[in-house]
BAMARKOL-25562 format. One line per 4 residues: their letters; for each residue x, y, z of N, C-alpha, C, O. Coordinates in steps of 0.05 Angstrom, whole numbers, m for minus. Example, Ala and Ser with C-alpha at 12.3 -4.5 7.8 and 13.67 -1.06 7.14 Angstrom:
<sites>
AS = 264/m114/156/246/m90/156/264/m66/156/285/m66/169 | 257/m45/142/273/m21/143/258/1/157/268/23/161
</sites>
This chain:
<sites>
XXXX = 3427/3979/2118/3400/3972/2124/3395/3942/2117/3407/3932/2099 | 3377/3930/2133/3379/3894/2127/3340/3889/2118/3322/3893/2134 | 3338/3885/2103/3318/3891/2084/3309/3852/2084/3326/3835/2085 | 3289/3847/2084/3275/3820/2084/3259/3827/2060/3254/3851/2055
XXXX = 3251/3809/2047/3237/3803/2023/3232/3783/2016/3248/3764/2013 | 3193/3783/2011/3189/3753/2014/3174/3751/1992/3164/3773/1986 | 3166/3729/1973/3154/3730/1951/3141/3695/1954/3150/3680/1972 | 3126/3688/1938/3116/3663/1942/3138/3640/1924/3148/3620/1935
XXXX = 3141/3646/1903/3159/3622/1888/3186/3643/1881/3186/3666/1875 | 3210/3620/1886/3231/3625/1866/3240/3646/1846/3259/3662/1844 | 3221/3639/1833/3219/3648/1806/3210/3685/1799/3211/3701/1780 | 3203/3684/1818/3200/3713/1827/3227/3732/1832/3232/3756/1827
XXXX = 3242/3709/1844/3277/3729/1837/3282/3718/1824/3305/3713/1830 | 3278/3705/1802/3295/3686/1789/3318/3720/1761/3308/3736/1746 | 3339/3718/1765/3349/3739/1748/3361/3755/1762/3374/3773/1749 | 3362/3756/1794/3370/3771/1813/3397/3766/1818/3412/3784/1827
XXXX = 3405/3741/1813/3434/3730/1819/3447/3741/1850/3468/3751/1858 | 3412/3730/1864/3420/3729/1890/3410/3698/1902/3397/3680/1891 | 3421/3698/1927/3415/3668/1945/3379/3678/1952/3366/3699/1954 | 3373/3653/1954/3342/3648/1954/3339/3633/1972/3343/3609/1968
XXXX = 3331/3644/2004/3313/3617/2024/3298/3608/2011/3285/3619/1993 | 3300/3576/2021/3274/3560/2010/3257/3542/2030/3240/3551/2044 | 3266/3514/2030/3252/3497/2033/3277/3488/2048/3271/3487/2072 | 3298/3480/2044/3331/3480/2054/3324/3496/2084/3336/3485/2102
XXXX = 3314/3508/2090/3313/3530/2118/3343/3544/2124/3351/3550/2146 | 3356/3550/2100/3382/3558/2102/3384/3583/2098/3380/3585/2074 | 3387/3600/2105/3381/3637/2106/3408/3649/2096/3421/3665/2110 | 3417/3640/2069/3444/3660/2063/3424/3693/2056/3400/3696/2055
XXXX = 3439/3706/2055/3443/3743/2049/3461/3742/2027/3480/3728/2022 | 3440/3772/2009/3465/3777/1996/3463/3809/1994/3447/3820/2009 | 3476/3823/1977/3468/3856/1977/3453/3862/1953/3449/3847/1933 | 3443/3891/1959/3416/3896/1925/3418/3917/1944/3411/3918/1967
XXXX = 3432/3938/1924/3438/3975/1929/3443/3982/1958/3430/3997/1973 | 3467/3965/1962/3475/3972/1989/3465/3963/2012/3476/3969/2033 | 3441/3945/2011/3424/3940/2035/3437/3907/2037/3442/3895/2016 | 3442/3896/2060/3437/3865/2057/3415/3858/2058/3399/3872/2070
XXXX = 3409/3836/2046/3377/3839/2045/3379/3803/2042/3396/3788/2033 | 3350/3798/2056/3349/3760/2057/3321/3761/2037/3302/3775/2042 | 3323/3746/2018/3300/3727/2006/3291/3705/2001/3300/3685/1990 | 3261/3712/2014/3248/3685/2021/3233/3677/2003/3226/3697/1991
XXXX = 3217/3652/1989/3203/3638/1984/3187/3622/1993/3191/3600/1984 | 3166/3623/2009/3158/3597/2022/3129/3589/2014/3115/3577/2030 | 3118/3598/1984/3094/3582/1978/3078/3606/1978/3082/3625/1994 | 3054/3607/1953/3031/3620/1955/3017/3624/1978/3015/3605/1994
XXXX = 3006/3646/1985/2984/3647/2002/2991/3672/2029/3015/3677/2034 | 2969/3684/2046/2979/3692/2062/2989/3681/2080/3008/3694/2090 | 2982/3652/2095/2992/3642/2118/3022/3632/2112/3040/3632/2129 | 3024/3625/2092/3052/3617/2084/3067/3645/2083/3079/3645/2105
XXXX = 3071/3661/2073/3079/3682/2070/3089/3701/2104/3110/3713/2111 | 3065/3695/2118/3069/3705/2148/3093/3683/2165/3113/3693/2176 | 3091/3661/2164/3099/3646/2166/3132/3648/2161/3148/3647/2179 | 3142/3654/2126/3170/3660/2117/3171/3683/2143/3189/3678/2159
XXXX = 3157/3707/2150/3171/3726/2157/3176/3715/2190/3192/3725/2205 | 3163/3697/2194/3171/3700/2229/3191/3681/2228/3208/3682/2246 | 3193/3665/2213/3216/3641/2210/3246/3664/2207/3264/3665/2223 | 3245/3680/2183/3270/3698/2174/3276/3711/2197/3298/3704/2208
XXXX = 3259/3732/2211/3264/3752/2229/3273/3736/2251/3287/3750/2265 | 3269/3702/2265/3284/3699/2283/3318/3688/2271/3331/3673/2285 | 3326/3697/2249/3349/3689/2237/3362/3717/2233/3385/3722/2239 | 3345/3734/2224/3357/3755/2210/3344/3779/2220/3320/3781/2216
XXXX = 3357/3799/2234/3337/3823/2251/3336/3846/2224/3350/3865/2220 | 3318/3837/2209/3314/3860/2189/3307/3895/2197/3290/3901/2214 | 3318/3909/2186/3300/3932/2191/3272/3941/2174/3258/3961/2175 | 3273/3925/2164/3240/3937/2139/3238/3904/2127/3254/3886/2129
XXXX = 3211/3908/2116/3206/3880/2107/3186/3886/2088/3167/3900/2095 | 3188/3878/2061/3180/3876/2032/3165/3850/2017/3174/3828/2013 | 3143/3861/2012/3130/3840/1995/3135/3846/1975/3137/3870/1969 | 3140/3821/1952/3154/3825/1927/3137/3807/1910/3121/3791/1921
XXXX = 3139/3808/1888/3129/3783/1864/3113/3788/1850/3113/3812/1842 | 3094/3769/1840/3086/3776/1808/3056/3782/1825/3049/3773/1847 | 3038/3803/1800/3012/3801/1813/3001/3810/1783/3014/3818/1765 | 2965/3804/1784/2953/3805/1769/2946/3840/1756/2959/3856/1769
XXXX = 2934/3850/1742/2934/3875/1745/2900/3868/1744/2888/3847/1737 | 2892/3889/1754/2862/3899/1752/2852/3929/1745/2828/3935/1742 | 2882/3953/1742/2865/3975/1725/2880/3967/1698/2903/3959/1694 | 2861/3971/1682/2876/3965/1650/2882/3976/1642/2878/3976/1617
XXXX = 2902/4003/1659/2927/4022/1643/2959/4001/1647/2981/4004/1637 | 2949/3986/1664/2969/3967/1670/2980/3952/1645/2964/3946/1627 | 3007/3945/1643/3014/3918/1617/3040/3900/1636/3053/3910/1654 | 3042/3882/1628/3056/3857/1630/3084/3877/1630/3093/3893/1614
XXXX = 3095/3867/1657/3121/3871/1672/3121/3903/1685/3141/3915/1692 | 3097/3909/1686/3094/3940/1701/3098/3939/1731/3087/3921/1743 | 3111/3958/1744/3112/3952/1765/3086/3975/1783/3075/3995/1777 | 3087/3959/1806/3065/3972/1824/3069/3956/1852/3070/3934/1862
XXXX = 3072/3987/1859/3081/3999/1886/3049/4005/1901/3032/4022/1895 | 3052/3981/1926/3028/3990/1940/3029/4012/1948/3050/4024/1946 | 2998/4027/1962/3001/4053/1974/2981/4033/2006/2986/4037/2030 | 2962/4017/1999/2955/3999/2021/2944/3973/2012/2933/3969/1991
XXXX = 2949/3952/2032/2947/3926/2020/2920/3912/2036/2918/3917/2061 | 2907/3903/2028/2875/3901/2042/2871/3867/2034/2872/3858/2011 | 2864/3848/2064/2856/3829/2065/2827/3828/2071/2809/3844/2068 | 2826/3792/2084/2808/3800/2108/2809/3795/2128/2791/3786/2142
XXXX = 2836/3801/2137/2838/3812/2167/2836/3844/2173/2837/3851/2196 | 2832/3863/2153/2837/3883/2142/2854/3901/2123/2868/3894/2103 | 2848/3922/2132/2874/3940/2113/2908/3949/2136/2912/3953/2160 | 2930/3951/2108/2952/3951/2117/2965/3972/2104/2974/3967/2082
XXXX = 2971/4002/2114/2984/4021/2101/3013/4013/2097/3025/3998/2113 | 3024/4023/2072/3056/4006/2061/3069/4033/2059/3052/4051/2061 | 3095/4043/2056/3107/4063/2050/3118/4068/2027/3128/4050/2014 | 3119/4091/2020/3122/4092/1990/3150/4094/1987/3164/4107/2003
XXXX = 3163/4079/1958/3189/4075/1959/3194/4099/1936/3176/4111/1924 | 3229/4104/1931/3236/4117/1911/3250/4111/1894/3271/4102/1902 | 3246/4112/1863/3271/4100/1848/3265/4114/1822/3243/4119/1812 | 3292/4119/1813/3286/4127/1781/3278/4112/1765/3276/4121/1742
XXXX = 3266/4074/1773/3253/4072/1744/3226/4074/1745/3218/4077/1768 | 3211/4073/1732/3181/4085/1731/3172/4067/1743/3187/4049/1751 | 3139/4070/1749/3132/4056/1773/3101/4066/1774/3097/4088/1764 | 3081/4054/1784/3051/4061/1788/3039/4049/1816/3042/4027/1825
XXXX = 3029/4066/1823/3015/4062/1859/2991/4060/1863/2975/4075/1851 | 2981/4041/1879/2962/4049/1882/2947/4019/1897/2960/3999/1900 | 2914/4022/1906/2916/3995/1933/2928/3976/1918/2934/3977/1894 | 2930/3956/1934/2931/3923/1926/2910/3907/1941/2901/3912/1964
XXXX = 2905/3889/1925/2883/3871/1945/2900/3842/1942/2912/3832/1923 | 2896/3831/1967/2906/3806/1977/2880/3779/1985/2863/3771/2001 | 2893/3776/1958/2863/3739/1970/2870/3712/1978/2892/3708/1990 | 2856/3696/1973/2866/3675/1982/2869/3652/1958/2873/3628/1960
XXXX = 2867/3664/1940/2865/3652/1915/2872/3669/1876/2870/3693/1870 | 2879/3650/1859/2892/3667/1836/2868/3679/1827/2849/3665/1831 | 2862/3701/1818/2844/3722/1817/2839/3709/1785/2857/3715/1770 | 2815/3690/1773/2835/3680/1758/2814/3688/1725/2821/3677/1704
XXXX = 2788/3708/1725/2778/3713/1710/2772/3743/1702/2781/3757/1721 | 2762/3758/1685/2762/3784/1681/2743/3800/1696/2747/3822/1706 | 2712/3779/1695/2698/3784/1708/2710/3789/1741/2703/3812/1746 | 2723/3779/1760/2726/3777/1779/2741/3802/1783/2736/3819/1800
XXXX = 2762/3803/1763/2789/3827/1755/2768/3851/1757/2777/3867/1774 | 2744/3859/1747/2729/3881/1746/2711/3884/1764/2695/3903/1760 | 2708/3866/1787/2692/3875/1814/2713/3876/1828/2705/3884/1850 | 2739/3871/1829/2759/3875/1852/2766/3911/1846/2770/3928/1863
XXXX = 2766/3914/1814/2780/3946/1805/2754/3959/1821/2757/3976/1838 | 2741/3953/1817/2707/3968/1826/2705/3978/1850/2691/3997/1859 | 2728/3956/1864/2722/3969/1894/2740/3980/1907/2741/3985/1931 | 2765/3984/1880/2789/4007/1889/2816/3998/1883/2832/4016/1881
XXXX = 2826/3972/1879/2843/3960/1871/2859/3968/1860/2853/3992/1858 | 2884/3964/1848/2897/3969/1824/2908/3944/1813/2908/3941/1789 | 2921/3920/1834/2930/3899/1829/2925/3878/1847/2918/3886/1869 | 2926/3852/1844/2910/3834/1862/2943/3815/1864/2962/3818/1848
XXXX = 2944/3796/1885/2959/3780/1886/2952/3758/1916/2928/3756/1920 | 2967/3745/1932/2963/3726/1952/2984/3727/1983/2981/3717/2005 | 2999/3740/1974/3017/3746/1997/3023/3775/2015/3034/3781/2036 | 3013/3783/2001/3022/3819/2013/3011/3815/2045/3025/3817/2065
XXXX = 2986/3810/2046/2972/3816/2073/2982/3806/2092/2986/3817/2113 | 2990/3771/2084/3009/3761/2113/3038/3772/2118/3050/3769/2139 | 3046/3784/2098/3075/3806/2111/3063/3822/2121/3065/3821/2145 | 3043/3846/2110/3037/3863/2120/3036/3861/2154/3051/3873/2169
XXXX = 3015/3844/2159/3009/3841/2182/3034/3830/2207/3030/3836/2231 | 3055/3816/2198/3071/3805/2212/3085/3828/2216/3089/3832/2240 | 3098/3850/2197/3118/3875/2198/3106/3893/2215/3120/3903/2232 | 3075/3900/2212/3059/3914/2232/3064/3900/2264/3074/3913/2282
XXXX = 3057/3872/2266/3055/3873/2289/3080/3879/2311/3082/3885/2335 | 3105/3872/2282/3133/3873/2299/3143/3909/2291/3167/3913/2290 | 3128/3929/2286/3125/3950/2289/3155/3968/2265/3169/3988/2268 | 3148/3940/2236/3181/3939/2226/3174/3957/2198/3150/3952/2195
XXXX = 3180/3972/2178/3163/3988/2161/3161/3970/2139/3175/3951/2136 | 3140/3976/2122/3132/3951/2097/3127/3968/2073/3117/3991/2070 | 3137/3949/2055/3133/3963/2032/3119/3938/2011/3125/3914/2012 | 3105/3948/1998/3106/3927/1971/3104/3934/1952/3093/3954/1943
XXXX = 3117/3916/1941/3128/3919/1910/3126/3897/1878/3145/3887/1866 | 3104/3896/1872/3101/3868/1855/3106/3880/1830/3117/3902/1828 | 3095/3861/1804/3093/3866/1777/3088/3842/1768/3091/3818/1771 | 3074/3865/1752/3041/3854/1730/3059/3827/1707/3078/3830/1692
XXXX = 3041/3801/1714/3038/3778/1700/3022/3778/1684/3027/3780/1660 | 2996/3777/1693/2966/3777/1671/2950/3803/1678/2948/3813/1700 | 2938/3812/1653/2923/3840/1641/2897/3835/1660/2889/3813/1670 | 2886/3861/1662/2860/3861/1667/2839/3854/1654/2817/3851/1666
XXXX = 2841/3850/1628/2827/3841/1613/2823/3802/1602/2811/3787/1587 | 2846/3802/1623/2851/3768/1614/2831/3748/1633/2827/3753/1657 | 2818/3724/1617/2816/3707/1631/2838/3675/1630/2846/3660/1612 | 2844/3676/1663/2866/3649/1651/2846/3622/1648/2826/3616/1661
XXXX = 2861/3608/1624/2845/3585/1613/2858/3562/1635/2844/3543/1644 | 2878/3566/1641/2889/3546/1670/2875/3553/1697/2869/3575/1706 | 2871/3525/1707/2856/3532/1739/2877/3526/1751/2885/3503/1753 | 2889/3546/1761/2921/3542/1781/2908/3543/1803/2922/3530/1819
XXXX = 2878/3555/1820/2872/3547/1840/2872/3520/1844/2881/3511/1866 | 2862/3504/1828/2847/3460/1824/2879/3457/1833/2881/3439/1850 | 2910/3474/1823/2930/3452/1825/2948/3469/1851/2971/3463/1852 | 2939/3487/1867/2960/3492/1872/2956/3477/1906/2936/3483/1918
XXXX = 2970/3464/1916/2980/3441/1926/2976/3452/1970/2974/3476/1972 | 2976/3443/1990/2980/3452/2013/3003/3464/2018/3000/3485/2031 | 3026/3458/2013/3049/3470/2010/3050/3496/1999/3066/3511/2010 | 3039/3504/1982/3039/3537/1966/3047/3531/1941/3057/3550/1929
XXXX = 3047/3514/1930/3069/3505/1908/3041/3496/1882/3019/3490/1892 | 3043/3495/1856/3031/3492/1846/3034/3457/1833/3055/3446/1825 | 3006/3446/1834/3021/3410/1828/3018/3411/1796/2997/3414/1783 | 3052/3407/1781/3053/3404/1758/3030/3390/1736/3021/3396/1714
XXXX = 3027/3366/1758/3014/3346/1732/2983/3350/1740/2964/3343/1726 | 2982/3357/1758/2949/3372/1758/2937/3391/1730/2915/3392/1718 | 2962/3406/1728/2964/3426/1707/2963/3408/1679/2945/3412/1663 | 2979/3393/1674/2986/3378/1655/2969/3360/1651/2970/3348/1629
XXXX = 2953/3354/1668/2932/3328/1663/2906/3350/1651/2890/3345/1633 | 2906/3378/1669/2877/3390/1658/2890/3398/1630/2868/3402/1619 | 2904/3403/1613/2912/3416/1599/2906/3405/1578/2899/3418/1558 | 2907/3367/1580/2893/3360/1561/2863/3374/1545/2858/3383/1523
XXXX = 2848/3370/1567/2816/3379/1566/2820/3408/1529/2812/3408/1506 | 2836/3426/1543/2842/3443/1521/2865/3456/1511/2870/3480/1511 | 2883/3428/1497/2909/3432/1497/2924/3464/1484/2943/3477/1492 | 2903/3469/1457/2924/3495/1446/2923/3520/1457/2943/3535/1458
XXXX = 2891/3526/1471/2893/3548/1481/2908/3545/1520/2914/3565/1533 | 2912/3519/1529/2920/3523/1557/2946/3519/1549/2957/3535/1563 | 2960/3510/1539/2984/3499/1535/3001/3529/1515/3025/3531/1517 | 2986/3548/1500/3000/3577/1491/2992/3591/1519/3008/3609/1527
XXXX = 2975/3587/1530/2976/3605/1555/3006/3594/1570/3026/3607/1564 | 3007/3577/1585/3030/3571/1601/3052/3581/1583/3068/3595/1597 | 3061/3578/1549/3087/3594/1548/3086/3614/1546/3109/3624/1548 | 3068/3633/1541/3059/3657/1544/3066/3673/1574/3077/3695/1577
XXXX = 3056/3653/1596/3058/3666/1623/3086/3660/1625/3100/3679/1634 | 3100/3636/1618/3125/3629/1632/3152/3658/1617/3172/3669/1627 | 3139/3659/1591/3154/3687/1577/3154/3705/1602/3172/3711/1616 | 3124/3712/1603/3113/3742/1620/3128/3739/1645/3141/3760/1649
XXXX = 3130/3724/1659/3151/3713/1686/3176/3723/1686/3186/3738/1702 | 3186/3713/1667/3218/3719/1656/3219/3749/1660/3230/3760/1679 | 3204/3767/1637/3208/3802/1635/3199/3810/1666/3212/3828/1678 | 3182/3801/1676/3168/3813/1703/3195/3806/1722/3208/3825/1729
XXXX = 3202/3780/1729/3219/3774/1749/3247/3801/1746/3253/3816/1765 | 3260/3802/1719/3283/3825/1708/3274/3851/1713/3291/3868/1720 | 3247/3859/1710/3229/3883/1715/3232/3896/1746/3240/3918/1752 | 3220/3869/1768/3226/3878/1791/3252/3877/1793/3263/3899/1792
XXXX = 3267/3856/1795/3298/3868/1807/3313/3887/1792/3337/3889/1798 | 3304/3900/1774/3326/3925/1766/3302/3952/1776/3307/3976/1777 | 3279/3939/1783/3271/3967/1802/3277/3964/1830/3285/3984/1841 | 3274/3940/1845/3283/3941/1871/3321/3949/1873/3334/3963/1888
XXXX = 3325/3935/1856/3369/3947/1848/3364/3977/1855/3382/3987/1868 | 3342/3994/1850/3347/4029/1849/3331/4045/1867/3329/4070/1869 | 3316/4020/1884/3298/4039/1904/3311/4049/1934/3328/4039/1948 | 3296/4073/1938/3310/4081/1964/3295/4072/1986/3273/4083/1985
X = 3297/4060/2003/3277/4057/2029/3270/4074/2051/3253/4066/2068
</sites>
């Protein structure tokens, strides 16, 4: 089976000790439980994200296509590096039914919501749970929609970076760049304003990254499609 998987940054497989499309437009494959499977990166957001998949699929005729990467949680049974398995992914272009995957390592289901932006306060985290949520993120909906229209099956599959209960003291919306990419020194210049608490947040998240990134690929290593 030839499996596509698209996530917004790098760093999202980073631990996978697989080849990564990027920015290069170079489409190596490698295998993860028998499937060849291509992974893409091409920037936050849904248009970017839709975008990786129509770029991959004229390189690579996938049979299924996977949203992957880190997402916020919004019910607060959730903790840092949990994984969650959509059951439907909801923009606003609409809603996108996903298929449910199988694997022996544990795992929690349930909607996802897809925005256009880092979901990035508690308050916000508790009117998105309010209206059915389980986890929020930026990319699901433009795969969704691209695998639907090419009639290809979709799954998604993220894990939890920040709690439902968190507010981030970083505005990663102010830095994150046209490209999808977040601008370092945007970050670094606001960070001044409140160095101890923004500056333990970023090693805090860049830790949470690390376990989440190892989290998904030893659950995607065991899922069945």
């Amino acid at each position: 089976m030839r499996i596509l998987i698209v996530a917004a940054d790098r760093r999202e497989f980073a631990g996978w000790n697989l080849p990564v499309a990027g920015r290069s437009r170079s489409f190596p494959t490698g295998r993860l439980n028998g499937h060849e499977v291509l992974l893409v990166a091409n920037g936050a957001g849904r248009a970017r994200a839709a975008a990786a998949v129509d770029e991959a699929l004229s390189v690579f005729p996938a049979d299924a296509v996977v949203s992957a990467g880190f997402c916020g949680a919004l019910d607060p049974a959730l903790r840092v590096a949990d994984i969650v398995v959509g059951t439907t992914v909801s923009g606003p272009e609409g809603s996108y039914a996903e298929l449910p995957v199988r694997a022996a390592v544990a795992s929690h289901s349930g909607p996802v919501c897809s925005l256009d932006h880092v979901a990035r306060t508690a308050e916000e985290k508790r009117m998105l749970r309010a209206a059915g949520a389980c986890a929020v993120e930026m990319e699901a909906a433009g795969v969704a929609a691209r695998a639907h229209s090419r009639g290809l099956p979709f799954y998604c599959v993220h894990t939890v970076t920040d709690l439902a209960s968190e507010t981030l003291q970083n505005d990663f919306n102010r830095a994150l760049r046209t490209d999808g990419h977040f601008d370092t020194m945007i970050i670094l210049r606001d960070l001044l304003q409140n160095p101890r608490a923004r500056l333990a947040e970023l090693v805090r998240l860049r830790k949470r990254c690390v376990r989440a990134s190892r989290a998904l690929g030893n659950f995607l290593g065991h899922c069945r499609f």
